[in-house]
C-alpha positions as CSV (number, residue, x, y, z in Angstrom):
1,X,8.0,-47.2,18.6
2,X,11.7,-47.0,18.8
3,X,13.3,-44.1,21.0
4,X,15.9,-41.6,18.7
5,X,18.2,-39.3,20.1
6,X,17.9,-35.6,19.4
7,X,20.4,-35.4,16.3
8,X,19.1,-38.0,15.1
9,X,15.6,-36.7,15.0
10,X,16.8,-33.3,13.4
11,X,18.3,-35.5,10.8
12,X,15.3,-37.4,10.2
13,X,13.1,-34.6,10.7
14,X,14.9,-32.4,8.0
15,X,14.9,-35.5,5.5
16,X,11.1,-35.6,5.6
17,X,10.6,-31.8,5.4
18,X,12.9,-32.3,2.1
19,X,11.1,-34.9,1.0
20,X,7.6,-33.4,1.5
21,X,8.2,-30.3,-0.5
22,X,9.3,-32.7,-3.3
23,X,6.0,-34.3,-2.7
24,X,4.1,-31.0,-3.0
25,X,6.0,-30.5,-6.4
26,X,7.8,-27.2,-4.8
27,X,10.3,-27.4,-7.4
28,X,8.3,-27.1,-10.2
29,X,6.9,-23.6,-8.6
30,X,10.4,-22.4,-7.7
31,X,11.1,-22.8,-11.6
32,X,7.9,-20.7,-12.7
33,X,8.9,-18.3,-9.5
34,X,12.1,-17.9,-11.0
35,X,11.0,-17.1,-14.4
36,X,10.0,-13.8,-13.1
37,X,13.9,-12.9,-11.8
38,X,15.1,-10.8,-13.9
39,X,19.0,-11.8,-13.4
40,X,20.9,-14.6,-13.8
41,X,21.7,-14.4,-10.0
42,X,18.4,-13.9,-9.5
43,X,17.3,-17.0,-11.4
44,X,19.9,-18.8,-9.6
45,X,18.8,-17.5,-6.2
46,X,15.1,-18.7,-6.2
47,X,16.2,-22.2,-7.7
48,X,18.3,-22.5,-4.6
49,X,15.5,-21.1,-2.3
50,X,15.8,-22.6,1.1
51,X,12.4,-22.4,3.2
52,X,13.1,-20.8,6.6
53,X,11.8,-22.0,9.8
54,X,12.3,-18.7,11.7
55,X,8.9,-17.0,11.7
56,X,10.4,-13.9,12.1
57,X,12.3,-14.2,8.5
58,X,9.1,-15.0,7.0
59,X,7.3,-12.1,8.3
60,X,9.8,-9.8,7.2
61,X,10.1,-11.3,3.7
62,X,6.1,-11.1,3.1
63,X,6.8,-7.5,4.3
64,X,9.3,-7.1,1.9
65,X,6.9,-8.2,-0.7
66,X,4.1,-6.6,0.3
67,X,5.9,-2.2,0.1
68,X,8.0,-3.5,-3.6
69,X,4.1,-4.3,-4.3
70,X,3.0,-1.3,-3.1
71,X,5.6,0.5,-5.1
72,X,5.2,-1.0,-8.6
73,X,2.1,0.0,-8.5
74,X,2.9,3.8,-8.7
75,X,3.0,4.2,-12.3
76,X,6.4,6.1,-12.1
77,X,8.3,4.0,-10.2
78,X,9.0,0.6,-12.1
79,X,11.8,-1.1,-10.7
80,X,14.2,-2.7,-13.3
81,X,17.7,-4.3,-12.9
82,X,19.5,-3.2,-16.2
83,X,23.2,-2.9,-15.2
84,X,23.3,-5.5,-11.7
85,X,25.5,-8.1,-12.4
86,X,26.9,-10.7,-10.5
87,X,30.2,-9.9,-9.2
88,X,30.3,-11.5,-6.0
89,X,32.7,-14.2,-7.6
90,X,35.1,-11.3,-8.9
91,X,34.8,-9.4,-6.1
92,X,36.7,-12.4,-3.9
93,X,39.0,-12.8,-6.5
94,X,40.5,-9.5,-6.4
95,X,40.5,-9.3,-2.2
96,X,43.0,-12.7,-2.9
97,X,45.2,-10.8,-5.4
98,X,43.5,-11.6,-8.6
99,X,43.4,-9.1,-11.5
100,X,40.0,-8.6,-13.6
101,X,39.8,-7.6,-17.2
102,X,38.0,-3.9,-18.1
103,X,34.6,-5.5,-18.9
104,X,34.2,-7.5,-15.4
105,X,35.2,-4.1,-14.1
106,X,33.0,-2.3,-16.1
107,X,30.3,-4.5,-14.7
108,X,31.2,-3.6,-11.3
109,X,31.3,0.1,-11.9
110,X,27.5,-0.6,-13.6
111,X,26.4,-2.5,-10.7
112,X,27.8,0.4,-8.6
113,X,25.3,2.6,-10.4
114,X,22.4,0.7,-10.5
115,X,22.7,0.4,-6.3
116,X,22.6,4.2,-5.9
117,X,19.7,4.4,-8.9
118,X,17.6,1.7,-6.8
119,X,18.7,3.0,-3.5
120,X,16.9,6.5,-4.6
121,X,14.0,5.0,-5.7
122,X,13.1,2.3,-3.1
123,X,14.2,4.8,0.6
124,X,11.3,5.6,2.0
125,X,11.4,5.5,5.7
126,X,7.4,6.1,6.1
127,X,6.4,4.3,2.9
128,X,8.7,1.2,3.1
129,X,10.3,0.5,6.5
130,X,11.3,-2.5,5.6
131,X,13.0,-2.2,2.4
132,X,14.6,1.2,3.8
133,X,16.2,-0.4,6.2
134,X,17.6,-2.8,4.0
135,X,18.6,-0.2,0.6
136,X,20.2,2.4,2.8
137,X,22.7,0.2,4.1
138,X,24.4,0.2,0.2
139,X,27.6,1.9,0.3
140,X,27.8,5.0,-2.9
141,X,31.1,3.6,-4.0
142,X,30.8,7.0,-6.1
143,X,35.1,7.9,-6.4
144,X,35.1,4.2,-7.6
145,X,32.3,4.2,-9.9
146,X,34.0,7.6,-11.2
147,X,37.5,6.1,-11.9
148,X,36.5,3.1,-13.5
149,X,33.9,4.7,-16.6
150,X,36.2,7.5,-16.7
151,X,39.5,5.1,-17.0
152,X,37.5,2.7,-18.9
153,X,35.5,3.4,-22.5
154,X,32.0,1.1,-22.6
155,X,33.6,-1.2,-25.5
156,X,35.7,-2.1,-23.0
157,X,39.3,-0.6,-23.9
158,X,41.0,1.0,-21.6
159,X,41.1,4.9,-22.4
160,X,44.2,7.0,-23.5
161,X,42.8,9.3,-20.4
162,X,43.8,5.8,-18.0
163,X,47.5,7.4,-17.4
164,X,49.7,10.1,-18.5
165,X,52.4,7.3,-19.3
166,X,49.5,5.3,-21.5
167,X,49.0,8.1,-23.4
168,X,51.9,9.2,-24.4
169,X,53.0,5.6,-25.0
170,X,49.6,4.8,-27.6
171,X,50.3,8.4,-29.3
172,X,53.9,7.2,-30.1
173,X,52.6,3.7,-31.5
174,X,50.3,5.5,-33.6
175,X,53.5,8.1,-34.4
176,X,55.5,5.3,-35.1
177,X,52.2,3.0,-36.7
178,X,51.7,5.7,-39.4
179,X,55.0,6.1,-40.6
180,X,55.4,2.9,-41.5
181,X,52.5,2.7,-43.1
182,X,53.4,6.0,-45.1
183,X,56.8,3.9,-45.9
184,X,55.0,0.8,-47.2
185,X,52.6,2.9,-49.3
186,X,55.8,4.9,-51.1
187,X,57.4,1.2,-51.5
188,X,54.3,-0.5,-52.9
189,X,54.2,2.5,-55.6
190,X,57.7,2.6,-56.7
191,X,57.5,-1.4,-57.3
192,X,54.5,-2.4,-58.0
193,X,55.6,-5.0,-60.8
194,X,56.6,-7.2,-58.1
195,X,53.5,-7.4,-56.4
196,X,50.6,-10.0,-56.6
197,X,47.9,-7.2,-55.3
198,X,48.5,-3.7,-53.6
199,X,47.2,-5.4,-50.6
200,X,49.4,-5.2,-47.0
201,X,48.6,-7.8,-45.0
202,X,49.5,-9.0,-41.4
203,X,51.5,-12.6,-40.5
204,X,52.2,-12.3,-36.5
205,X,51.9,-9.1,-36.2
206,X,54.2,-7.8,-38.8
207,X,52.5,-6.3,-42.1
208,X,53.5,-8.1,-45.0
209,X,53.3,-7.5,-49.1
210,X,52.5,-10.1,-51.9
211,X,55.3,-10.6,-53.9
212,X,55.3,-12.9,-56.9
213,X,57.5,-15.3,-56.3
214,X,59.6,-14.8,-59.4
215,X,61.1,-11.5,-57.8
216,X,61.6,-13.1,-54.8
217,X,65.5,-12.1,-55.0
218,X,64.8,-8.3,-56.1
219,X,62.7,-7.5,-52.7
220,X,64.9,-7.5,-49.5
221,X,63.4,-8.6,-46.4
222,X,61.9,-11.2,-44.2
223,X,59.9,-14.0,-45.2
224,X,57.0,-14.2,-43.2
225,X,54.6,-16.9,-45.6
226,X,53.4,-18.0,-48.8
227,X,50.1,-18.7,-50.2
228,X,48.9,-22.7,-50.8
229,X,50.1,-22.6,-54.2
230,X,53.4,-21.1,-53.7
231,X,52.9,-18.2,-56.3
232,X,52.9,-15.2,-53.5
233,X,55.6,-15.2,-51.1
234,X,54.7,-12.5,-47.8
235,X,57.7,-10.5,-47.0
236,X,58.2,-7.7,-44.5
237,X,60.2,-5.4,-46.4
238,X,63.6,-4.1,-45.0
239,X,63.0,-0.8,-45.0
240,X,60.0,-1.0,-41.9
241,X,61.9,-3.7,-40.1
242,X,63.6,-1.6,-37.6
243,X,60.5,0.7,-37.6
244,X,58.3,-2.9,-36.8
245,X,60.9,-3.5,-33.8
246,X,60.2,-0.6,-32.5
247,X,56.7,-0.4,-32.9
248,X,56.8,-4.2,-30.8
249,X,58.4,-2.8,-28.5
250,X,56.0,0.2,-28.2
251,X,53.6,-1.8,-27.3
252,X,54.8,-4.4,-24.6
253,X,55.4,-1.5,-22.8
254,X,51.8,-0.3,-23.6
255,X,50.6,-4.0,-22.5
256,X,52.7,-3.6,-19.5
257,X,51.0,-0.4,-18.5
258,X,48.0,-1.8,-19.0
259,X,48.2,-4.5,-17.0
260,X,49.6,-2.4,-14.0
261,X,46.4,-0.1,-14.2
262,X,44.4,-3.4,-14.0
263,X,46.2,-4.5,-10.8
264,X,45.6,-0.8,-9.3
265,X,41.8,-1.2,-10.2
266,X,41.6,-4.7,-8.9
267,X,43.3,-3.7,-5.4
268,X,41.1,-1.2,-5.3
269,X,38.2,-3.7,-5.4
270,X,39.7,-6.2,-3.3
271,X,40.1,-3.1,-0.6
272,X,36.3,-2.5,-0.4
273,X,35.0,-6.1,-0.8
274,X,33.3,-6.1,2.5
275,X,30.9,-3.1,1.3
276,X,30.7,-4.1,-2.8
277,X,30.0,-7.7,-1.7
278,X,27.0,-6.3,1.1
279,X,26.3,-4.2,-1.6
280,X,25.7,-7.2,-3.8
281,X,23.5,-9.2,-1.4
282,X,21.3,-6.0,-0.7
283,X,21.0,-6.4,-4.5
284,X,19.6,-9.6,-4.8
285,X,17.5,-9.2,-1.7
286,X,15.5,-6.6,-3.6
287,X,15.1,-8.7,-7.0
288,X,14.4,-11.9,-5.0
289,X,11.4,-9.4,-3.3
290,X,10.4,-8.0,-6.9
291,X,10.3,-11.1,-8.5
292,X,7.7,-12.3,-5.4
293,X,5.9,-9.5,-6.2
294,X,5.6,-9.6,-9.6
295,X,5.1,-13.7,-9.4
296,X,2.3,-13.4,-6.9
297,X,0.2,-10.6,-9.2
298,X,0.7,-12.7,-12.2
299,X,-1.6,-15.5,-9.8
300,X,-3.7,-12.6,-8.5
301,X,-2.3,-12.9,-5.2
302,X,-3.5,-11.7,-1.8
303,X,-0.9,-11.3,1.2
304,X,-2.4,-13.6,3.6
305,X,-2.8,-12.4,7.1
306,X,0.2,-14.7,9.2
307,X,-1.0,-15.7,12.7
308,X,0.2,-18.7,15.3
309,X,-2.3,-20.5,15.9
310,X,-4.2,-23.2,13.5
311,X,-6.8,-21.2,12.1
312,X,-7.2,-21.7,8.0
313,X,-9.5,-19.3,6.1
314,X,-8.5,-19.3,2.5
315,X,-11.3,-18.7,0.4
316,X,-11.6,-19.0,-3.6
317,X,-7.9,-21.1,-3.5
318,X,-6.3,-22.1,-6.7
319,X,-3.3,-24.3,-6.6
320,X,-0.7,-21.7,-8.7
321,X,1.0,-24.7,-10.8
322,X,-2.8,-25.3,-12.5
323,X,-2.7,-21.9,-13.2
324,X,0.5,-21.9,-14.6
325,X,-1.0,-24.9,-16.8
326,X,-4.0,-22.7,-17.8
327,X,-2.0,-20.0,-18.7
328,X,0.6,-21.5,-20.4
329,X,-1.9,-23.7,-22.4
330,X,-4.8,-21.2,-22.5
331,X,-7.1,-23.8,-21.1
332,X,-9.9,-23.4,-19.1
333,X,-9.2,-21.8,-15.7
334,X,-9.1,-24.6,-12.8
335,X,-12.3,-24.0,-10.5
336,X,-11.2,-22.7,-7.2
337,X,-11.9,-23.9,-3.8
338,X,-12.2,-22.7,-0.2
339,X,-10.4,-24.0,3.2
340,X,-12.5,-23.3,6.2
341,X,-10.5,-24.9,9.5
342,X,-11.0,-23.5,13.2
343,X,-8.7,-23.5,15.6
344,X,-9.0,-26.8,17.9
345,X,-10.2,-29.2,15.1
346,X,-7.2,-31.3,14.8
347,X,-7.6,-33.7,12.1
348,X,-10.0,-33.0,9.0
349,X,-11.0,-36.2,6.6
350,X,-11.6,-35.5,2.8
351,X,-13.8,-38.0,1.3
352,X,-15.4,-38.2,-2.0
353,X,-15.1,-39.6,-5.4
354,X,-12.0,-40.9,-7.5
355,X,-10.5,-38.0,-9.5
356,X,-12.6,-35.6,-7.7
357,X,-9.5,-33.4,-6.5
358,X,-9.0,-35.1,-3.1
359,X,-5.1,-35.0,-3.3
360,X,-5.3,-31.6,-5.2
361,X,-7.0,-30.1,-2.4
362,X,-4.5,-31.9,-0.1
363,X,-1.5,-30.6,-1.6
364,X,-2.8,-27.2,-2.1
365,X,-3.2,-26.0,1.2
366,X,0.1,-27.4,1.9
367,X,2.2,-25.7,-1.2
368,X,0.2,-22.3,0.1
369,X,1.4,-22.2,3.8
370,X,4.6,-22.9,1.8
371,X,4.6,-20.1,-0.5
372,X,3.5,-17.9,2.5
373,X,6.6,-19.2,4.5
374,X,8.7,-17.4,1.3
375,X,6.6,-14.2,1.7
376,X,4.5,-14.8,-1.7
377,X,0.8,-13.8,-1.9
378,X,-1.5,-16.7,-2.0
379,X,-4.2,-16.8,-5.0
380,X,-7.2,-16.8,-3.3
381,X,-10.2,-14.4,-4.4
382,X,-10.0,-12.4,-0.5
383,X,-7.0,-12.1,1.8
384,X,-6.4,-15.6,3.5
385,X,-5.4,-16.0,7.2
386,X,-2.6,-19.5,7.3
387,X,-1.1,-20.3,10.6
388,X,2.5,-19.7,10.5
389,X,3.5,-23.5,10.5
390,X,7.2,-24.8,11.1
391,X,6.7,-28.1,10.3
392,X,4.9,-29.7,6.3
393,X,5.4,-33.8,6.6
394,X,3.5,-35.4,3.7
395,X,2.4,-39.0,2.6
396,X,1.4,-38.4,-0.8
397,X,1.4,-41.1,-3.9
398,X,3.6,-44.4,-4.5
399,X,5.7,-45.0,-1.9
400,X,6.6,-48.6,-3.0
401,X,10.8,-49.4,-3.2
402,X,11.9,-52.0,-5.1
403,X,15.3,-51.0,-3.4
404,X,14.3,-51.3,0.1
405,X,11.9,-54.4,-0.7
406,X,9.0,-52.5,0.0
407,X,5.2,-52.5,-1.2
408,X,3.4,-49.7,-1.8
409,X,1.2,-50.2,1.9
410,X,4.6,-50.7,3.4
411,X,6.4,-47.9,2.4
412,X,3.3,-45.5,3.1
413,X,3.6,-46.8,7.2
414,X,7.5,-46.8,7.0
415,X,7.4,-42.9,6.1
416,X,4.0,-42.1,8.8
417,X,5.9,-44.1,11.4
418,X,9.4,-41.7,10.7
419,X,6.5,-38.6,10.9
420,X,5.1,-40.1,14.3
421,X,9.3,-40.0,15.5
422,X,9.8,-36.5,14.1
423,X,6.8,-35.0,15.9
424,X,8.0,-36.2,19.3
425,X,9.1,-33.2,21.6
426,X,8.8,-30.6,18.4
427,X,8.5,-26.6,18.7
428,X,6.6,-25.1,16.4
429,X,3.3,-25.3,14.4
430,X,3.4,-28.6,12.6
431,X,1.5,-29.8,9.8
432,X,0.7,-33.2,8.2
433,X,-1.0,-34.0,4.9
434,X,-1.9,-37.9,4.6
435,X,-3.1,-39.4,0.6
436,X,-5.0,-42.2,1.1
437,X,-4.2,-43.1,4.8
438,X,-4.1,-47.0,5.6
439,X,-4.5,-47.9,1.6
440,X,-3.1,-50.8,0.3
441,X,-3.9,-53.3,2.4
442,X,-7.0,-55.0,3.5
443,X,-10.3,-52.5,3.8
444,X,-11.3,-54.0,7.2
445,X,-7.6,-54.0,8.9
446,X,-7.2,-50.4,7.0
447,X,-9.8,-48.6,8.1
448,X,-9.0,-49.7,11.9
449,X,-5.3,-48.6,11.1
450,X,-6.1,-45.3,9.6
451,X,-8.3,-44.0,12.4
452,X,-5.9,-45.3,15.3
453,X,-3.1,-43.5,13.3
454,X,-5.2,-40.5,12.8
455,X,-5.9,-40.7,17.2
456,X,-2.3,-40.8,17.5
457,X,-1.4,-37.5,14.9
458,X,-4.6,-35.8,16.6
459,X,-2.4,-36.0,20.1
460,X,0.7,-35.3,18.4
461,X,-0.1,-32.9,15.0
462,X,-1.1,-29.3,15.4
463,X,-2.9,-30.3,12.2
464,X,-3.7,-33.3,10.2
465,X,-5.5,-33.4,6.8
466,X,-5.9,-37.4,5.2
467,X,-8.3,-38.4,2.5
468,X,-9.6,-41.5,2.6
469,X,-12.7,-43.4,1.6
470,X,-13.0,-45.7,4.4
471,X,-16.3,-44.4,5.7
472,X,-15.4,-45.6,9.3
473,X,-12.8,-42.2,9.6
474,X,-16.6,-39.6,8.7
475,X,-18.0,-41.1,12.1
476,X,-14.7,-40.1,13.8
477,X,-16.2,-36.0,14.1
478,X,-19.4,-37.3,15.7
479,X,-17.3,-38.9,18.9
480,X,-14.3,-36.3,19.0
481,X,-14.4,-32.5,18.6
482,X,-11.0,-32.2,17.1
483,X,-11.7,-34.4,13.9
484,X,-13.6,-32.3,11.3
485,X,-15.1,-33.8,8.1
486,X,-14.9,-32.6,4.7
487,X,-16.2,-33.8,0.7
488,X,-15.4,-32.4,-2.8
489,X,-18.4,-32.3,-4.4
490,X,-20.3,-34.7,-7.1
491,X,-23.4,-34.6,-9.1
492,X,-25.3,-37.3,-8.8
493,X,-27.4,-36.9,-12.3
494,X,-24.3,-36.1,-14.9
495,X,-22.3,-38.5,-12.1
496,X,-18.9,-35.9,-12.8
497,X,-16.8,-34.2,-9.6
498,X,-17.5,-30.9,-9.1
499,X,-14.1,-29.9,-8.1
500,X,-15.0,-27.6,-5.0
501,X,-14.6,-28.5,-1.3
502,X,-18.5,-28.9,1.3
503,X,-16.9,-28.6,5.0
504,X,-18.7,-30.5,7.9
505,X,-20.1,-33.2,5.4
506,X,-18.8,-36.2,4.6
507,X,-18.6,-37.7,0.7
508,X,-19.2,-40.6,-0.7
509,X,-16.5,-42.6,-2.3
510,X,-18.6,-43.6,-5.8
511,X,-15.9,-45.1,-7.2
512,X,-17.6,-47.0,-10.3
């Protein structure tokens, strides 16, 4: 076995942890997790869902989801997220100088509001330690909150209230706005021969009239336009140009006024990023713990009991992407199964039939101590107890690489050899799920390859599950107390799996 440095083996070690959780399609339940989110952030969040490997995290998370929990189920006290938005993003824009338009600062002011709403609803120091300790660290913000509705209307215009000088400056515009308008109806009457419709219409700002183009020399002026077959000519008359100017001019300086209240606002934002941006994370800590919740009593979750040792007592499992598929397809629901494993057994064999749920079982243990890790409830039919593992490395399906010139036998040993490495010198529970160990090659050569491997993780694994059907590996309980033997079920009269899990008995392989 070749010696690696330490680097070297986090390196390798995180590539396989990676690579198993692709293995145990962990994607795929981040997607349905994320379905339950019920922001955009949110979404985005759980997709980019890293597992921890502090212990500590993942008991307070399950914490976490365990009071919101707690608290949805008090029938007056449904948390929703109306009004949080993401403004993280704006946030650091306006601490560099930047200047937001009303509606992103509307959405600030909203998310302001929805903080002190939740913060109300959630603090409870007896009832919710956890989540107190987290909600009352959100800063009121209530001044800001204050200025921005008040300076702001909810279309997203900037009110007349905004500044003494924008008031007085939009009352003159509409002074100055009506009278024209006054002038151009009194013109419109007097000649109405020359016009194509008593329509006033806009080119660049400037209102316009029709005028046949036949009169063209008895209207004064400027032309602005004229229609696609030349018979209508649009001309601002003379008598509102100097009124027009005036009225542009009106409102660059309103446009200029309302840009400086902007910048004020924005400055104002950048000033307390440190507490809107904490503000913001407190945020999506409590939907990422809602949507856990809400996720793990769609599966009929239990909190599982955390401990740090191996001990596995899950029973009535079912893996939550088959019920996902039974849900989603109204099918039959998949038959759940149990996981019995004492501390001290080491390695446990699962032997039976083809298509008998083997690899299902395999990957479901392993994609619930991962959900557990994330503080989810595991769907079991009574609360399960999971060790609090560190370490998932799984061998699971085709490993064959046309790339790296290897066959499907080759590239199974390439990745349990890189396992063997990573388990060298670890800290940490560690666990190891093995498809099919020593397949692919000769039955004789791998069944002697698959128990010596299976010695070597026994010495090295806090845990090792392989199915196999090399009946060599059921005798391997009988002369070491650490291997443990398990079979998924098959009738021999209607010859179909059963689907459910017999622990200390080995299966036969009845392939045929």
């Amino acid at each position: 076995m070749s010696i690696i440095n330490k680097a070297e083996r986090n390196s390798l070690s995180n590539y396989l942890l990676n690579e198993s959780q692709d293995l145990l399609e962990w994607n795929t339940l981040k997607k349905h997790l994320s379905s339950f989110s019920s922001t955009s952030m949110g979404r985005k969040s759980i997709l980019d869902l890293e597992i921890p490997n502090n212990l500590d995290c993942t008991k307070e998370l399950l914490k976490e989801t365990i009071e919101i929990n707690d608290l949805e189920k008090e029938d007056d006290h449904k948390i929703d997220f109306k009004g949080v938005f993401d403004i993280q993003e704006n946030i650091k824009l306006c601490a560099k100088g930047g200047i937001l338009n009303p509606v992103q600062l509307l959405e600030i002011a909203d998310t302001i509001a929805s903080s002190i709403r939740l913060k109300k609803i959630i603090f409870n120091n007896e009832l919710r330690p956890i989540l107190s300790s987290i909600i009352c660290k959100v800063v009121g913000h209530n001044q800001l909150e204050k200025l921005l509705r008040g300076c702001i209307e909810n279309s997203g215009r900037i009110s007349d209230r905004a500044s003494d000088k924008l008031y007085e400056l939009r009352k003159k515009f509409k002074s100055l706005n009506d009278e024209r308008l006054k002038n151009l109806e009194t013109y419109m009457k007097r000649n109405n021969t020359f016009l194509q419709d008593l329509t006033i219409g806009d080119r660049f700002g400037r209102p316009v009239l029709p005028i046949k183009v036949n009169y063209i020399n008895k209207v004064k002026g400027i032309i602005h336009d004229s229609s696609s077959s030349g018979n209508t000519i649009f001309i601002e008359p003379e008598l509102v140009i100097s009124k027009g100017n005036q009225i542009a001019s009106i409102k660059a300086k309103i446009s200029s006024e309302e840009y400086k209240l902007l910048r004020e606002w924005s400055k104002i934002i950048g000033d307390n990023k440190d507490t809107l941006l904490l503000n913001s994370d407190i945020l999506l800590r409590i939907e990422n713990a809602v949507t856990r919740s809400r996720y793990s009593d769609w599966i009929k979750g239990k909190a599982p009991k955390l401990e740090n040792k191996f001990t596995v007592n899950v029973s009535g499992f079912t893996h939550p992407l088959l019920i996902w598929e039974s849900k989603k397809n109204h099918s039959i629901n998949p038959k759940p199964i149990d996981f019995y494993i004492n501390n001290g057994v080491k390695v446990v064999s699962i032997t039976g039939p083809n298509t008998g749920g083997k690899t299902a079982a395999l990957k479901g243990l392993g994609i619930a101590i991962l959900m557990s890790k994330i503080g989810l409830f595991i769907p079991s039919e009574e609360a399960p107890i999971l060790p609090l593992v560190s370490f998932i490395y799984a061998d699971i399906g085709d490993n064959q690489s046309l790339e790296g010139n290897l066959s499907t036998f080759s590239g199974h040993i390439n990745r349990i050899k890189k396992i063997l490495d990573v388990l060298e010198n670890k800290k940490g529970l560690s666990l190891v799920l093995l498809d099919e160990i020593g397949s692919g090659t000769d039955p004789e050569e791998g069944s002697a390859l698959a128990i010596s491997l299976l010695q070597e993780f026994a010495n090295k694994s806090d845990l090792t599950i392989a199915t196999t059907h090399y009946g060599d590996l059921k005798a391997l309980k009988y002369k070491d107390n650490r291997f443990e033997n398990v079979s998924v079920s098959f009738d021999d009269n209607s010859l179909k799996p059963l689907y459910s899990l017999n622990w200390g008995i080995p299966g036969r392989s009845n392939a045929l």
